[in-house]
Backbone and ligand atoms as CSV (ligand in chain L), in Angstrom:
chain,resi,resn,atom,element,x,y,z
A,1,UNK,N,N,-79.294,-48.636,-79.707
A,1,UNK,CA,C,-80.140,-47.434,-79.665
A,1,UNK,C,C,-80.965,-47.421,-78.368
A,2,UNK,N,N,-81.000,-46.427,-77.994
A,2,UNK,CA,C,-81.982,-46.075,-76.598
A,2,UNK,C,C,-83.467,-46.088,-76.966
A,3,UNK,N,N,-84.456,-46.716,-75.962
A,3,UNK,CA,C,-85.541,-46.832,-76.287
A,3,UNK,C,C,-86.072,-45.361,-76.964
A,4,UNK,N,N,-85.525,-44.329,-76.053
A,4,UNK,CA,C,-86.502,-43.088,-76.449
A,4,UNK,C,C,-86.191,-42.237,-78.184
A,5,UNK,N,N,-85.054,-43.381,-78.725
A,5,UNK,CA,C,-84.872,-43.147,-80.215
A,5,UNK,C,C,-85.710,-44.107,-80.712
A,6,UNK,N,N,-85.519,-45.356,-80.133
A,6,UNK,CA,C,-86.459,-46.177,-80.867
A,6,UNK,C,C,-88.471,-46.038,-81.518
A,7,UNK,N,N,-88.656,-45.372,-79.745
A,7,UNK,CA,C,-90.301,-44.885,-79.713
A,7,UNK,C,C,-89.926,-43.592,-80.898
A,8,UNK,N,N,-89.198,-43.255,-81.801
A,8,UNK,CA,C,-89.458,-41.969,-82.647
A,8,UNK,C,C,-89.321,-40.813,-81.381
A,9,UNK,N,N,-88.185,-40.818,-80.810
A,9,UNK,CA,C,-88.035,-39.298,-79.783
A,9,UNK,C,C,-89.144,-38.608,-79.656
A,10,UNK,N,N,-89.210,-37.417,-78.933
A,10,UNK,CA,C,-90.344,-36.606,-78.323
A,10,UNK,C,C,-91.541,-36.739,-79.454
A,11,UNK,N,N,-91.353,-36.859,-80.441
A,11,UNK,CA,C,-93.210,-36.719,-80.725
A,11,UNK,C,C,-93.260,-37.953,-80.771
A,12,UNK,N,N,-92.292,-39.085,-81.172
A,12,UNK,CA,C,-93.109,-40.534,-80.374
A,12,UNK,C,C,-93.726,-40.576,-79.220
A,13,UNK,N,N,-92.978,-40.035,-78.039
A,13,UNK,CA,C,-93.532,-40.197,-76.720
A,13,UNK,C,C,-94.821,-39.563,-76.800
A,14,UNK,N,N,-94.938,-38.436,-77.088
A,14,UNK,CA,C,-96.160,-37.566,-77.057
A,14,UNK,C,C,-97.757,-38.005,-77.675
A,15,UNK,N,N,-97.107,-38.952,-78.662
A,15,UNK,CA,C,-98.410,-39.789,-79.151
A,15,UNK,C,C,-98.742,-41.032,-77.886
A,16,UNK,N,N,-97.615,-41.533,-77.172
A,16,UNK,CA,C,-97.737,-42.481,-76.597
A,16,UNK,C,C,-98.613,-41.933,-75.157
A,17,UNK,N,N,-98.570,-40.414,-74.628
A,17,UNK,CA,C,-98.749,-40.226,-74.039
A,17,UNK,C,C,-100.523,-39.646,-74.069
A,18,UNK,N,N,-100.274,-39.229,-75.325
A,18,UNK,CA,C,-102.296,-39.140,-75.978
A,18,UNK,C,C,-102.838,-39.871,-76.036
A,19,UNK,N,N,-102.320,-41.125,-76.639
A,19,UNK,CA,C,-103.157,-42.399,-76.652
A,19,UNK,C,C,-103.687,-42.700,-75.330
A,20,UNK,N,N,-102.506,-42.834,-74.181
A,20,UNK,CA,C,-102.660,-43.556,-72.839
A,20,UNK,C,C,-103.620,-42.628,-72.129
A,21,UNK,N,N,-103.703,-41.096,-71.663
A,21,UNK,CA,C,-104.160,-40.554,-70.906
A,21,UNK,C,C,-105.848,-40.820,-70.965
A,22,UNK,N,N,-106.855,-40.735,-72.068
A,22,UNK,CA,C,-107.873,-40.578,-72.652
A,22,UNK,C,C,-108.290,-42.163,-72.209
A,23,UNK,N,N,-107.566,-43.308,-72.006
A,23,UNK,CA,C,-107.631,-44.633,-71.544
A,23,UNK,C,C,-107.791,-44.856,-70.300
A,24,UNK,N,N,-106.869,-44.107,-69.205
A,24,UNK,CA,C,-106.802,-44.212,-68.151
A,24,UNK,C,C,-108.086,-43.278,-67.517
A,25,UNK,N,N,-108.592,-41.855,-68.077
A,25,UNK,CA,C,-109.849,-40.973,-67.931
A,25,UNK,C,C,-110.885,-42.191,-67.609
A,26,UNK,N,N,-110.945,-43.191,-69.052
A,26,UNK,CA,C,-112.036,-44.051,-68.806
A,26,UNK,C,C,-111.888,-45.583,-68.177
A,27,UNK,N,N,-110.412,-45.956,-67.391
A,27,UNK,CA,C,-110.278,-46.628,-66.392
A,27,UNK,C,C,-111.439,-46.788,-64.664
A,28,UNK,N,N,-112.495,-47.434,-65.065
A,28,UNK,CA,C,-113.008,-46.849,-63.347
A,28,UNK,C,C,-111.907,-46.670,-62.188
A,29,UNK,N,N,-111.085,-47.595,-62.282
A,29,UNK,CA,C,-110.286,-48.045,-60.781
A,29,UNK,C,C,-109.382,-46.355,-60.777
A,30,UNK,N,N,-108.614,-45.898,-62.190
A,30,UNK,CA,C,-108.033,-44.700,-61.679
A,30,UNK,C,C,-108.031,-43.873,-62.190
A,31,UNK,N,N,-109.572,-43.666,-62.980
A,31,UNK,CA,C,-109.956,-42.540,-63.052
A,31,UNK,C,C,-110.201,-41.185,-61.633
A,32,UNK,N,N,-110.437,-41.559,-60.841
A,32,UNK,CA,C,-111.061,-41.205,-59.764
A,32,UNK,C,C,-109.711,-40.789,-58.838
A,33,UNK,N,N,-108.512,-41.138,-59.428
A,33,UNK,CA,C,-107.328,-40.505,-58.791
A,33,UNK,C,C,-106.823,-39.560,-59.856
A,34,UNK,N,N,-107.496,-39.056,-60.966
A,34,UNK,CA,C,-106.723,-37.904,-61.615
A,34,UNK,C,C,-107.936,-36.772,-61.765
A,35,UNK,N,N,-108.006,-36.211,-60.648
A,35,UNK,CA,C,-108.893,-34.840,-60.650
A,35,UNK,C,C,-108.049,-34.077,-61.299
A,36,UNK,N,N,-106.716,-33.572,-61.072
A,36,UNK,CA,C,-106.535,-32.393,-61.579
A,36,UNK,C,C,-106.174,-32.497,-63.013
A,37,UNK,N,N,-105.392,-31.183,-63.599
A,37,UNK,CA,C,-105.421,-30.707,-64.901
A,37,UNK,C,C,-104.832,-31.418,-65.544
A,38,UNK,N,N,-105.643,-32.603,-66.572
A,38,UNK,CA,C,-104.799,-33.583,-67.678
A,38,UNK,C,C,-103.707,-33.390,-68.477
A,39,UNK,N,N,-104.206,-31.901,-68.817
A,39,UNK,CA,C,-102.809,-31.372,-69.634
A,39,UNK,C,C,-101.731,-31.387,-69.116
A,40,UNK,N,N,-101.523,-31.022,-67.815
A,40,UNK,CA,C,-100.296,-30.389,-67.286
A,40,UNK,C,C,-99.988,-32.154,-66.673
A,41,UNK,N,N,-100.970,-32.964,-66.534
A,41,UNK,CA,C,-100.255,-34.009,-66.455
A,41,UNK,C,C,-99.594,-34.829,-67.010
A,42,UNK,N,N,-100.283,-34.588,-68.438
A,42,UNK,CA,C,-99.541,-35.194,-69.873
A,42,UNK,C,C,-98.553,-34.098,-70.431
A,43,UNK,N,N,-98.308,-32.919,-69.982
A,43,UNK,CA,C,-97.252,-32.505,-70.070
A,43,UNK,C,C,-96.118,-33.010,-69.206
A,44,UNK,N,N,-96.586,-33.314,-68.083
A,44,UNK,CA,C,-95.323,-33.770,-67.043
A,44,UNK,C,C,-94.746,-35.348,-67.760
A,45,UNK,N,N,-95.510,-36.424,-67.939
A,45,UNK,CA,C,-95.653,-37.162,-68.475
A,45,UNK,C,C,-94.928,-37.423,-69.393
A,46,UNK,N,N,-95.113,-36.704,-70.600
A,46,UNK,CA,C,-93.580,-36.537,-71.587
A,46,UNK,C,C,-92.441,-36.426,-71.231
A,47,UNK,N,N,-92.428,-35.225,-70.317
A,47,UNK,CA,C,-91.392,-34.714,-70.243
A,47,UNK,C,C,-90.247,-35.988,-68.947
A,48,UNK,N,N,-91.299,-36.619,-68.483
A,48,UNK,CA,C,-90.759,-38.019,-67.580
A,48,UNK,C,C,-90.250,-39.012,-68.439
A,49,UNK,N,N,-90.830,-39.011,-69.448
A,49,UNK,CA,C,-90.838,-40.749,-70.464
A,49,UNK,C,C,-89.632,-40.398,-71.171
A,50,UNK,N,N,-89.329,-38.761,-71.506
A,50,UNK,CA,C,-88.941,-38.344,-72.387
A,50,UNK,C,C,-86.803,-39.149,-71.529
A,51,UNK,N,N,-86.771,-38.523,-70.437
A,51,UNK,CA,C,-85.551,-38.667,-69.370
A,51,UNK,C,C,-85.808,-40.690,-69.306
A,52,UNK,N,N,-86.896,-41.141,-68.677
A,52,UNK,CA,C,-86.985,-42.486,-68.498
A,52,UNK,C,C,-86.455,-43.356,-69.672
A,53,UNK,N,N,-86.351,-42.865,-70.642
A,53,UNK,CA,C,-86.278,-43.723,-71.736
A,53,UNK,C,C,-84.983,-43.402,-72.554
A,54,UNK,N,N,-84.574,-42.410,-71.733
A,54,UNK,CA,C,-82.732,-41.905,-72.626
A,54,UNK,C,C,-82.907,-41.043,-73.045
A,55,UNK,N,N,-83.321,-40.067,-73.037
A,55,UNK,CA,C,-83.853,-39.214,-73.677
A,55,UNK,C,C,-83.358,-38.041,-73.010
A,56,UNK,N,N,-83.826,-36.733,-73.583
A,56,UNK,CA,C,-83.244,-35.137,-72.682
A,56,UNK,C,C,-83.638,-35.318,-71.065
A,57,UNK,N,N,-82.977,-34.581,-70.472
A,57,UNK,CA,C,-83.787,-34.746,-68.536
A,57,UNK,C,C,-84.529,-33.861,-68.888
A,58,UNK,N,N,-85.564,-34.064,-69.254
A,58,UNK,CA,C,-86.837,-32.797,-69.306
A,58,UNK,C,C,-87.808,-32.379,-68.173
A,59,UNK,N,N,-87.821,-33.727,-67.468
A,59,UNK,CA,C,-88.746,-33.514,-65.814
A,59,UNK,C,C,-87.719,-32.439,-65.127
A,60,UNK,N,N,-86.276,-33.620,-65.372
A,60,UNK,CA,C,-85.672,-32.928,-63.925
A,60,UNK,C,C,-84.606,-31.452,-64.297
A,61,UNK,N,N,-85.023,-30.943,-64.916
A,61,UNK,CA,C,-84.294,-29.874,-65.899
A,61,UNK,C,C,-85.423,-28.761,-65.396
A,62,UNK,N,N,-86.866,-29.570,-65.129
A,62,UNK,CA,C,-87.750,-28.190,-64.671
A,62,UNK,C,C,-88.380,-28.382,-63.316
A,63,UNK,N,N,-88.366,-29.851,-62.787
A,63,UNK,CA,C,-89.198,-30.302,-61.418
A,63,UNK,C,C,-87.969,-30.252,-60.966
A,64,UNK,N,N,-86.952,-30.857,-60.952
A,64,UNK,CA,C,-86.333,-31.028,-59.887
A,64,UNK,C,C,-85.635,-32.736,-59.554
A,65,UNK,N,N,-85.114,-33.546,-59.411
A,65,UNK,CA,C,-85.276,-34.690,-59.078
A,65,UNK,C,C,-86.667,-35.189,-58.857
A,66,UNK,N,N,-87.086,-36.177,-59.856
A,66,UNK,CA,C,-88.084,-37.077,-60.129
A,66,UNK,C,C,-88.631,-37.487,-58.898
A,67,UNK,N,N,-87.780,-38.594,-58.012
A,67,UNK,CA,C,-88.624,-38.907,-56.473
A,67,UNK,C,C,-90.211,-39.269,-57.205
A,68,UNK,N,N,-90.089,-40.434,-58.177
A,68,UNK,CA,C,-91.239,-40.614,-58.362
A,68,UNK,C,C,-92.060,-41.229,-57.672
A,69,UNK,N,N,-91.592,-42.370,-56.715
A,69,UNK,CA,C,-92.385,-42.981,-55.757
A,69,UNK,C,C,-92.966,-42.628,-54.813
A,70,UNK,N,N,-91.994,-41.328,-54.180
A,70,UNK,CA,C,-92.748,-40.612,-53.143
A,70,UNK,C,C,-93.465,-39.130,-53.963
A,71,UNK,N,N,-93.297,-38.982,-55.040
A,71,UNK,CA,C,-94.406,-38.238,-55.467
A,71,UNK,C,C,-95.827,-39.004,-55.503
A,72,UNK,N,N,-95.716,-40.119,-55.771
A,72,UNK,CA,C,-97.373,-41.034,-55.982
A,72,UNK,C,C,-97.353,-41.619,-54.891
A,73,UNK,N,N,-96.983,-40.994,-53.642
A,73,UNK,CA,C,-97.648,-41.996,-52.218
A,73,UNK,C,C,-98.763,-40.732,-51.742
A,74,UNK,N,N,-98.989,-39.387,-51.999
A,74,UNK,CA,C,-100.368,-39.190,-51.552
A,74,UNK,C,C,-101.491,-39.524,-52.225
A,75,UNK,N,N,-101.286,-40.580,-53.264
A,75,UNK,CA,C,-102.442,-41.232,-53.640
A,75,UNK,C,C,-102.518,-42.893,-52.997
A,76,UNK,N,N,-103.174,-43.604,-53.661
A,76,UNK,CA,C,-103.489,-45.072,-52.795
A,76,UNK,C,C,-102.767,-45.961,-53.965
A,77,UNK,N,N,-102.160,-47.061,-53.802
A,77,UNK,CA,C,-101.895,-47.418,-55.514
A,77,UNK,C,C,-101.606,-49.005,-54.646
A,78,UNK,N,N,-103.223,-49.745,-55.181
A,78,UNK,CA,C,-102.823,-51.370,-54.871
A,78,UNK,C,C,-102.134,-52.038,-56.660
A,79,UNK,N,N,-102.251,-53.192,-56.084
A,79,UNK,CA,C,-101.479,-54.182,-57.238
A,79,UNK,C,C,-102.418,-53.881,-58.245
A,80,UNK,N,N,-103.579,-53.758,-57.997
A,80,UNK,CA,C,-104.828,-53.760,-59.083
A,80,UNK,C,C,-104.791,-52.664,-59.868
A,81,UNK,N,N,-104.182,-51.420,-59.271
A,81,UNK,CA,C,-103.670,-49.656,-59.905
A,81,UNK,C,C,-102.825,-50.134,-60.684
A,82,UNK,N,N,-101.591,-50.920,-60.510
A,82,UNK,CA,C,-100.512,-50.919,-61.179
A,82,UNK,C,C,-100.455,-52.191,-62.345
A,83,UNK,N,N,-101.865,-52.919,-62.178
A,83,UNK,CA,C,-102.181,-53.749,-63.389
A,83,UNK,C,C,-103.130,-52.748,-64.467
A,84,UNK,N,N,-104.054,-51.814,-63.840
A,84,UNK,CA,C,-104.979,-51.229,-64.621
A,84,UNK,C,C,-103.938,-50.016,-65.586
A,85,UNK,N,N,-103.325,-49.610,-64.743
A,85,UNK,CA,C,-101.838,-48.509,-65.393
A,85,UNK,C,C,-101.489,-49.020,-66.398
A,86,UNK,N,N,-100.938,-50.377,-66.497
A,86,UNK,CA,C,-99.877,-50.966,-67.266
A,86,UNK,C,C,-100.572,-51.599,-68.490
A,87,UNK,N,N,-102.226,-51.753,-68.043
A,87,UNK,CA,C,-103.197,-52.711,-69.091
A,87,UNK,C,C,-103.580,-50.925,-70.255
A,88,UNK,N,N,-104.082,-49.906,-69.666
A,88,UNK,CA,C,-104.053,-48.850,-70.119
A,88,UNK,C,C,-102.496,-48.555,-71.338
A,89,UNK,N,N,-101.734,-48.423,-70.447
A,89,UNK,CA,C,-100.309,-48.814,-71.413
A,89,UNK,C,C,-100.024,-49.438,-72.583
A,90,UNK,N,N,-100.284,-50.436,-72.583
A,90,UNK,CA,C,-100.058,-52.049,-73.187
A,90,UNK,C,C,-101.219,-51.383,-74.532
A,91,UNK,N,N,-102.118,-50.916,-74.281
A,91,UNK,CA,C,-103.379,-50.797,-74.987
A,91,UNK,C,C,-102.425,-49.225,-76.006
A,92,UNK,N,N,-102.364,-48.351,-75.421
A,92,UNK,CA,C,-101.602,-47.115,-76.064
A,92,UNK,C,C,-100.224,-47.223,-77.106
A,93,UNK,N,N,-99.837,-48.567,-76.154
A,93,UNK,CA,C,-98.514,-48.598,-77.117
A,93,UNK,C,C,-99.091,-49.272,-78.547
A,94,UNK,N,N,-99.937,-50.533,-78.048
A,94,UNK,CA,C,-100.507,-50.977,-79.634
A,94,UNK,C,C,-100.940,-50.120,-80.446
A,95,UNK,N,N,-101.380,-48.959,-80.394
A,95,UNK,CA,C,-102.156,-47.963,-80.947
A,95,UNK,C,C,-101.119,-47.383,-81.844
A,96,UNK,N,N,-99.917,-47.123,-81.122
A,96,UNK,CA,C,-99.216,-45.883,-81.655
A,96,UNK,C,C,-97.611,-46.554,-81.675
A,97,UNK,N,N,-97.259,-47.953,-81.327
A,97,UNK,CA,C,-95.842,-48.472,-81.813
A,97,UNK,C,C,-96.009,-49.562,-82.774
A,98,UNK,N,N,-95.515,-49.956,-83.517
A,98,UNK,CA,C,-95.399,-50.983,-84.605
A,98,UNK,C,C,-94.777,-52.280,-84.141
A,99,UNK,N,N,-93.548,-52.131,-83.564
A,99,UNK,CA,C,-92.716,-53.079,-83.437
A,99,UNK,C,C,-93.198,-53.799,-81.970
A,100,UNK,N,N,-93.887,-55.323,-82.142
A,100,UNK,CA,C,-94.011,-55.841,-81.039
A,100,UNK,C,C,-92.785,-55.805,-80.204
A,101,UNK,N,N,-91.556,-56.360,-80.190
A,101,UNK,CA,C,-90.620,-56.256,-79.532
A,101,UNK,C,C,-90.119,-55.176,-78.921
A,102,UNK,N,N,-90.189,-53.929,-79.605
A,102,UNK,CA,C,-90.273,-52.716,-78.845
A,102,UNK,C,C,-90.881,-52.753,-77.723
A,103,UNK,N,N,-92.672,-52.549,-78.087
A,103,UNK,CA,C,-93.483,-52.747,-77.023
A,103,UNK,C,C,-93.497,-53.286,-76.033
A,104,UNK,N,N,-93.173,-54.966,-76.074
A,104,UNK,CA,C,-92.735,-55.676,-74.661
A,104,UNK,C,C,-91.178,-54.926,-74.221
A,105,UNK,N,N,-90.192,-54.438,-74.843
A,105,UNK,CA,C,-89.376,-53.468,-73.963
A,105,UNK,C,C,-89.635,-52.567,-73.008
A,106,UNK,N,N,-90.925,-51.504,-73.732
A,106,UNK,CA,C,-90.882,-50.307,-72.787
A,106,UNK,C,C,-91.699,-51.145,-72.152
A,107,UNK,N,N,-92.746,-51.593,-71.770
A,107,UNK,CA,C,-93.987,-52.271,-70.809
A,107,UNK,C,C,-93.044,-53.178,-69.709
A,108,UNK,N,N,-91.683,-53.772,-70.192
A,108,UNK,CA,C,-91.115,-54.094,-69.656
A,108,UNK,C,C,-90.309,-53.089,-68.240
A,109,UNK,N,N,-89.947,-51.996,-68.522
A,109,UNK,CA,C,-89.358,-51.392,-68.148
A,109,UNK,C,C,-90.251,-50.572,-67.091
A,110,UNK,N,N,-92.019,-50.409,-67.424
A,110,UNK,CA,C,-92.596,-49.729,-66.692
A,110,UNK,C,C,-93.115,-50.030,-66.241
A,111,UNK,N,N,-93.358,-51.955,-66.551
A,111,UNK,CA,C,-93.709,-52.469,-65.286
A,111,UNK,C,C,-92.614,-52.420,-63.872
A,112,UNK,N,N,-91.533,-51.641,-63.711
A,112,UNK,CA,C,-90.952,-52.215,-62.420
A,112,UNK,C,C,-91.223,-51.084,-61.954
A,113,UNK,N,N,-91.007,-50.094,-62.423
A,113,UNK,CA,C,-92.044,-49.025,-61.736
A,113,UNK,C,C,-93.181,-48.893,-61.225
A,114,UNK,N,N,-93.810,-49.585,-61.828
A,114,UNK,CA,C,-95.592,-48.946,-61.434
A,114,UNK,C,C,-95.899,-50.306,-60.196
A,115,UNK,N,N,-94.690,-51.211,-60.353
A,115,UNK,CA,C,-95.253,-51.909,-59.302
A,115,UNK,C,C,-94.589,-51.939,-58.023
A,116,UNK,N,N,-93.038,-50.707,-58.281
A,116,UNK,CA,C,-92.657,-50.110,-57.425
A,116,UNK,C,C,-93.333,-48.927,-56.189
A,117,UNK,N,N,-94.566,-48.576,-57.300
A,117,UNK,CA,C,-95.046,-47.672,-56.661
A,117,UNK,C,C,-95.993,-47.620,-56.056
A,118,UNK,N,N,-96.798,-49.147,-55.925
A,118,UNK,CA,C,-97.766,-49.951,-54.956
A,118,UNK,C,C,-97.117,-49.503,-53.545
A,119,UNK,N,N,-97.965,-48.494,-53.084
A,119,UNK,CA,C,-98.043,-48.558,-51.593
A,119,UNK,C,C,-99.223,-48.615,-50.296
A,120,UNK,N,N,-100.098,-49.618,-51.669
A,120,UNK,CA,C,-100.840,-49.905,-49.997
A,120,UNK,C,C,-101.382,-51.496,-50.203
L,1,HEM,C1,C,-98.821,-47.883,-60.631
L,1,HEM,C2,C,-99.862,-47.214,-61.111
L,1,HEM,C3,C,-99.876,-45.706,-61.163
L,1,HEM,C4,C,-100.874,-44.904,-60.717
L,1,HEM,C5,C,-102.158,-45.346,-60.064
L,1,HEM,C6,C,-100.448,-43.529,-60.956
L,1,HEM,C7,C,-101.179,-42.408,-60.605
L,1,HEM,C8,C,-100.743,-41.115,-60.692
L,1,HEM,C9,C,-101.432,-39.974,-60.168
L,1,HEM,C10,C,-102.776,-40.017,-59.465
L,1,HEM,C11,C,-100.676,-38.892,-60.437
L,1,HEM,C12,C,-100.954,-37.447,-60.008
L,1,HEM,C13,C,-101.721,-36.695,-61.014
L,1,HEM,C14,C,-101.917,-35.301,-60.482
L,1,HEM,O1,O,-101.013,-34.482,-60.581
L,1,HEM,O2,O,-102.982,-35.048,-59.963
L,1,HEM,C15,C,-99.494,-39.339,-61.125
L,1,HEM,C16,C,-98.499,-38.517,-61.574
L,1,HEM,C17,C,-97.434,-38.940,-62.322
L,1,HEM,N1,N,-97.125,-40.241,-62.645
L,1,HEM,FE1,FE,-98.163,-41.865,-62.077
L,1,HEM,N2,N,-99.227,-43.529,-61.561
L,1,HEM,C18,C,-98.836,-44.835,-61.724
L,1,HEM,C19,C,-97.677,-45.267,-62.322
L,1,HEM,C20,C,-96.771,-44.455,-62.944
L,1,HEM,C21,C,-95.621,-44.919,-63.691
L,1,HEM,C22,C,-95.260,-46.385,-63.898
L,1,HEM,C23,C,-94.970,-43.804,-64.132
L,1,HEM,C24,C,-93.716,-43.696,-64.939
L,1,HEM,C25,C,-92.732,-44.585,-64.899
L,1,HEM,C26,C,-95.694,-42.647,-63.664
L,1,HEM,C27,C,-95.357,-41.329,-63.901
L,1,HEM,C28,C,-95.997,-40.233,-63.403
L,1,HEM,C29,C,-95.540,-38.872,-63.588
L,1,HEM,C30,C,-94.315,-38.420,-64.364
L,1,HEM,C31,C,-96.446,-38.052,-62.907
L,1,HEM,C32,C,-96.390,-36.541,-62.751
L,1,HEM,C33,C,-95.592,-36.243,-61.504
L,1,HEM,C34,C,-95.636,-34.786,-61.100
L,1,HEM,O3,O,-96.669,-34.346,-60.600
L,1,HEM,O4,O,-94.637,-34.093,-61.283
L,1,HEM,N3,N,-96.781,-43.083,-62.954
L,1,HEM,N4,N,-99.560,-40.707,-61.271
């Protein structure tokens, strides 16, 4: 089974994505990199986790090709962003997945991202 059946498909993700956002708001280190509109970011958000995880292409069905790394280089993102991201994470999934082993899957999977996307 593909993770994004496992997380309970789109309204799994969508809890995963409520839990996390409201975490990261009260992150000091990156709070201060999400001025704009939360919604539309936790809409994008789903609709990313939703494709990342096996799931429908829902980003790239309406954005376009993902290019996620060079979408997050006009922000700053040290090792310390992509530990506070992933600690935010780690914290959301306990909230809202059951299965430890799950959990270290997806955290697994998004750690190579987020520390892909360290560019400074
Ligand atoms: C490494 C730490 C990370 C930091 C500091 C970070 C920060 C940000 C910021 C500041 C935005 C822009 C919000 C806006 O529109 O104003 C963003 C967008 C986004 N991030 Fe991250 N991010 C990180 C890791 C990740 C990871 C690991 C993923 C998924 C694998 C991800 C997925 C997304 C998506 C889907 C968007 C929306 C892109 C769009 O605008 O179309 N991010 N992120």
């Amino acid at each position: 089974m593909v993770l994004y059946d496992e997380l309970g498909g789109q309204l799994g993700i969508r809890k995963v994505v409520e839990s996390f956002y409201p975490k990261v708001k009260k992150d000091p280190l990156l709070a201060p990199l999400f001025t704009n509109d939360i919604d539309s970011i936790m809409e994008k958000q789903e609709m990313f986790l939703s494709q990342f995880f096996g799931g429908p292409d829902l980003y790239t069905s309406v954005f376009g090709h993902p290019r996620m790394r060079a979408r997050h280089m006009p922000f700053t993102i040290t090792r310390d962003h992509a530990d506070a991201w992933l600690s935010c994470m780690s914290r959301a999934l306990e909230e809202t997945v059951e299965s430890e082993e799950l959990r270290h899957a997806v955290i697994e999977r998004l750690k190579v991202s987020a520390y892909f996307f360290v560019n400074s």
